[in-house]
Structure formats: C-alpha cells, structure tokens
C-alpha positions in Angstrom: -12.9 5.7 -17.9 -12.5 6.4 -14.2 -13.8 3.8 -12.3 -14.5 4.8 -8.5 -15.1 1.7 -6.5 -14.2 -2.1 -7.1 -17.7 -3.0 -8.1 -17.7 -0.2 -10.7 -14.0 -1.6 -12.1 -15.6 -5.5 -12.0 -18.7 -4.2 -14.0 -16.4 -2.6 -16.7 -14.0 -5.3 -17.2 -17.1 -8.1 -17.4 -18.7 -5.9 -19.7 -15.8 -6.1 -21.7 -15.5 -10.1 -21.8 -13.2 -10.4 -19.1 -13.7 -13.3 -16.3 -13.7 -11.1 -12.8 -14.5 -12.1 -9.7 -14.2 -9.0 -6.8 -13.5 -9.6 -2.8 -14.1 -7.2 -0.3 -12.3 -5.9 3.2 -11.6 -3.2 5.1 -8.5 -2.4 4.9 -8.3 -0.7 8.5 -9.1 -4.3 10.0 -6.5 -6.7 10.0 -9.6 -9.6 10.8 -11.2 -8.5 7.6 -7.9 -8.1 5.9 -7.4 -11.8 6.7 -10.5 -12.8 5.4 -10.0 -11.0 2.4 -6.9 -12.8 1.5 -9.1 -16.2 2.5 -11.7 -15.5 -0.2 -8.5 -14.8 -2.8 -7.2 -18.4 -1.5 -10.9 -19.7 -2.3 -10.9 -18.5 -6.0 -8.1 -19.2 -7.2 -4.4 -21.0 -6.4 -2.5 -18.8 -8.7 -1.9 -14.8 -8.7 0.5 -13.1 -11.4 0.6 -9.3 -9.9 -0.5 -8.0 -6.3 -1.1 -4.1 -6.0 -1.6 -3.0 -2.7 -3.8 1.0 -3.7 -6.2 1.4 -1.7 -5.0 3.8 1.5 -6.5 6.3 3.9 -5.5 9.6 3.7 -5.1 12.4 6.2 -8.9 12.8 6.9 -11.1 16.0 6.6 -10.3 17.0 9.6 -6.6 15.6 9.9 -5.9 17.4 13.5 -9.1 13.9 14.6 -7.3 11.1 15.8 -8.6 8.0 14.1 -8.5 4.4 15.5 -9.5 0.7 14.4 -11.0 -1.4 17.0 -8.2 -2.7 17.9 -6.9 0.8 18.8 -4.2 1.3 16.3 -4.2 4.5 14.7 -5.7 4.4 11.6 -3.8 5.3 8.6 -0.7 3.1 10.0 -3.9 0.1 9.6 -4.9 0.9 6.4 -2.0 2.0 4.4 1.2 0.1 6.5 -0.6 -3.0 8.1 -2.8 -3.9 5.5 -0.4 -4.6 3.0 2.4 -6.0 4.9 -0.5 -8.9 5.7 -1.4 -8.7 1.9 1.6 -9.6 1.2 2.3 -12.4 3.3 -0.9 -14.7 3.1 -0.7 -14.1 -0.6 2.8 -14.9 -1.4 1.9 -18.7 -1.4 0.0 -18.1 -4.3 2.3 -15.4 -6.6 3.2 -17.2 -10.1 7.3 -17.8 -10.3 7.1 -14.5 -12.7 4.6 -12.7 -10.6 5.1 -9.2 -8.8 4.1 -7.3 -5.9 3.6 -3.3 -6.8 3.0 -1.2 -3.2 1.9 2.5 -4.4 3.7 4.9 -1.2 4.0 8.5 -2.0 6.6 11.3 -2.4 5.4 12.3 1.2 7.3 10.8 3.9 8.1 11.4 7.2 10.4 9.7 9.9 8.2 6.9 12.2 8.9 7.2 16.4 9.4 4.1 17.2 8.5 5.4 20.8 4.9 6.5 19.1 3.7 5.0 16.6 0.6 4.7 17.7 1.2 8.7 16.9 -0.3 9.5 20.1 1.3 13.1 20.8 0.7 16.0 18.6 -1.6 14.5 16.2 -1.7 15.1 12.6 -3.4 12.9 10.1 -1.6 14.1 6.8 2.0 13.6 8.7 0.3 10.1 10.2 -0.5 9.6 6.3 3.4 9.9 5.6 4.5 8.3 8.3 2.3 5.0 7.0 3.5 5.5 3.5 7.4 5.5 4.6 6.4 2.5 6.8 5.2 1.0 3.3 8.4 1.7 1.6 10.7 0.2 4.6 8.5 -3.3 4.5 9.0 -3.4 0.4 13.1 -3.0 1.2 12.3 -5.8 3.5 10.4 -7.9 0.8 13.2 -7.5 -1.3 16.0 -8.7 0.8 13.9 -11.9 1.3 14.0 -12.7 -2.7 10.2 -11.3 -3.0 9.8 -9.6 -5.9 8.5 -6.4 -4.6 8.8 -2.7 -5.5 7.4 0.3 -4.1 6.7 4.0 -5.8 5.3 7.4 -5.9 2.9 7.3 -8.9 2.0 11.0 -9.4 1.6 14.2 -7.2 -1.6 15.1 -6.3 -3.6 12.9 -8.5 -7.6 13.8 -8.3 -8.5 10.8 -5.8 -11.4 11.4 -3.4 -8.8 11.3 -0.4 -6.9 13.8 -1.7 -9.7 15.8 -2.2 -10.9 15.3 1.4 -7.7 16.2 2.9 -8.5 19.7 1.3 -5.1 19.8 -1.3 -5.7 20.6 -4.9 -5.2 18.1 -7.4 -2.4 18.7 -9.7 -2.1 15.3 -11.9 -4.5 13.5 -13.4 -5.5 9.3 -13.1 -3.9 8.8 -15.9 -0.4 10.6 -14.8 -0.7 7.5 -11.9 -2.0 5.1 -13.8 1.5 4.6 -16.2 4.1 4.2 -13.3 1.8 1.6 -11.8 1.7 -0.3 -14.9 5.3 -0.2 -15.4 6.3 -1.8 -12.3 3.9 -4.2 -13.0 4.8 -5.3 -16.8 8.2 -3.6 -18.2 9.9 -7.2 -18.5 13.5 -4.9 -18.0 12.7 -4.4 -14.2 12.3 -8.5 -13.7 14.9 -8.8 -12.0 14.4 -5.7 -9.6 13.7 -6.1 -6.0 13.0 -3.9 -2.9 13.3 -1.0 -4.7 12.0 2.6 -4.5 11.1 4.9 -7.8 9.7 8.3 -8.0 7.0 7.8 -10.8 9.4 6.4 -13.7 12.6 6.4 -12.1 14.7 5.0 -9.3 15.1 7.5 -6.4 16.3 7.6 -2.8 13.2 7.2 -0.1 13.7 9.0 3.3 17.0 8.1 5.0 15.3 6.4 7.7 14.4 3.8 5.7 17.3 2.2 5.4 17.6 2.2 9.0 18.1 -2.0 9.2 17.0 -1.7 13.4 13.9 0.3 12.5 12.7 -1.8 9.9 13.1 -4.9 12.0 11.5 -3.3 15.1 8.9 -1.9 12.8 8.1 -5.5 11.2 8.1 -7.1 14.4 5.3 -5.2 16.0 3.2 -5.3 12.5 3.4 -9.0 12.9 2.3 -9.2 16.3 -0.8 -6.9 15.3 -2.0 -9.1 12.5 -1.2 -12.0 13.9 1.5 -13.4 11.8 
C-alpha cells in the first residue's frame, strides 16, 4: 500500500495492531526541526533506526529561488540541514545496535563553498544535488565519529510527488526504493559498516568531492552554526 503522508502511514500501522505515535516539523526550519526531535525525546528514551526521507526537490519551477526564513536556500534546509540536526539531538537516544539510514541520490553535484547559499545562476534540481552530496559528505563524517550511519541512492526516478513536480518521468517504482532502504536498515552483515555510500544494493564511489576532508569540515561548521549546535 502506498502511504502518502505520515498520518496516512500511522493510520495503517495502528490499524494493524502496531503502537504508533507520529511528530510533526518542517523540515525547511531548523526551529521546528528542533522541536521535532523535542517531542521524539518526550516519547520515548530509546530509538533502534533513524531514517532521514523526507526532502525537497527541485521545485515546479526549479529556475525560483527558494528560501527559509532564515534566508537559507531551501533545499540545502530541508534535505542537508535537517538531517545533520536529526542526527545529532537524536543520537543520545540510538540503541547500542541502532542505525542511522540518510536516503541521498545518484544526482550529485560539487557544493561552492564560496555559494552555497547558491546565490548565482540558480537552479533548483542542481541546488537539489548539491544538498544530496552535502548529505552524503556529513554521513562520511558520522562514520569517522563511530556513528553508525550509512547513506544511499535507493532507486532512479521512483514515482514520488517531488519527482513528479520537478516534471521527470518516473522510471522505478516505491517498491524498487523501498528494498535498499530496508537493507541498510536490517541486513545484520552491514553491522559493522559505517560512513559508507551504496548505490541501491551495493557499495559505490559518491562524487570525488566528497571526500574532500577541508570541505566537509568547512561544510559542517557552517551547518552547525545555522541550527544552532
């Protein structure tokens, strides 16, 4: 069954017996991002898995500049800022076993340091790629630390209402996206795995940039300062 928002997914799971309880945040705001991890914190003192999804894509008119109110360009918020906070408030709480799964994509492209608010010759599906690669170079970071964190490509093209609204055709379907996910999160043989990249099933090479040690640390630094960590 598709499930479309997190209300829909909490409704199907309860309906069949589970115990779920659903928080809600924009993911664009590092304030409400903060108090989303708050509300995790209040319900419970224990996570096993943490899969950062949820992302903005390149818009339906991807040549519009996009902001939060804080002025940061928006898909860096949503699909680069939000997680790396994610991450950190709810590491406190990750089970000695547990995992941290960041879904990037295939599509990446190199991050100016000099730019990142992205603010010459605007595109919002290479600002989308851009924010993935981002993703992938604070996962390599994770993994250096000891947090057992991985980072992947599910599928190409999978039939998601942000691909559809950046105009592409989808090519996989939910299901194709589903089963890389899942791995990550459960095959007991990638325990021990750390800060690594795979391209759906398998263990690939991300952009070279990212493992540019200077970018990632000048990278994390100003994500920190933005959400306040």
């Amino acid at each position: 069954m598709h499930v479309r928002t997190g209300a829909g997914a909490r409704d199907v799971l309860r309906a069949a017996g589970g115990d779920v309880e659903s928080v809600v945040g924009d993911i664009t705001e590092p304030a409400s991002v903060a108090a989303l991890c708050e509300s995790v914190g209040a319900l419970t003192d224990r996570l096993d898995l943490v899969i950062n999804n949820a992302a903005v894509g390149g818009g339906t008119d991807p040549r519009r500049r996009e902001v939060n109110s804080a002025g940061t360009e928006l898909r860096l918020a949503g699909n680069y800022l939000a997680p790396y906070q994610i991450n950190r408030r709810l590491l406190p709480l990750l089970a000695p076993q547990g995992r941290i799964v960041n879904v990037a994509s295939i599509g990446q492209l190199p991050i100016d340091l000099d730019d990142l608010g992205f603010t010459r010759g605007y595109d919002g599906v290479e600002a989308y790629c851009r924010s993935k690669l981002a993703l992938i170079m604070d996962t390599i970071d994770l993994g250096s630390q000891g947090v057992p964190a991985n980072v992947l490509h599910p599928a190409h093209l999978m039939p998601t209402r942000m691909l559809r609204d950046s105009g592409f055709v989808p090519e996989a379907t939910m299901d194709d996206g589903l089963l890389p996910v899942l791995r990550l999160a459960l095959d007991s043989a990638l325990a021990d795995v750390k800060g690594a990249y795979f391209d759906r099933f398998d263990r690939a090479e991300p952009h070279p940039q990212a493992r540019d040690e200077q970018v990632r640390k000048t990278l994390s630094a100003w994500a920190a300062e933005r959400v306040g960590l």
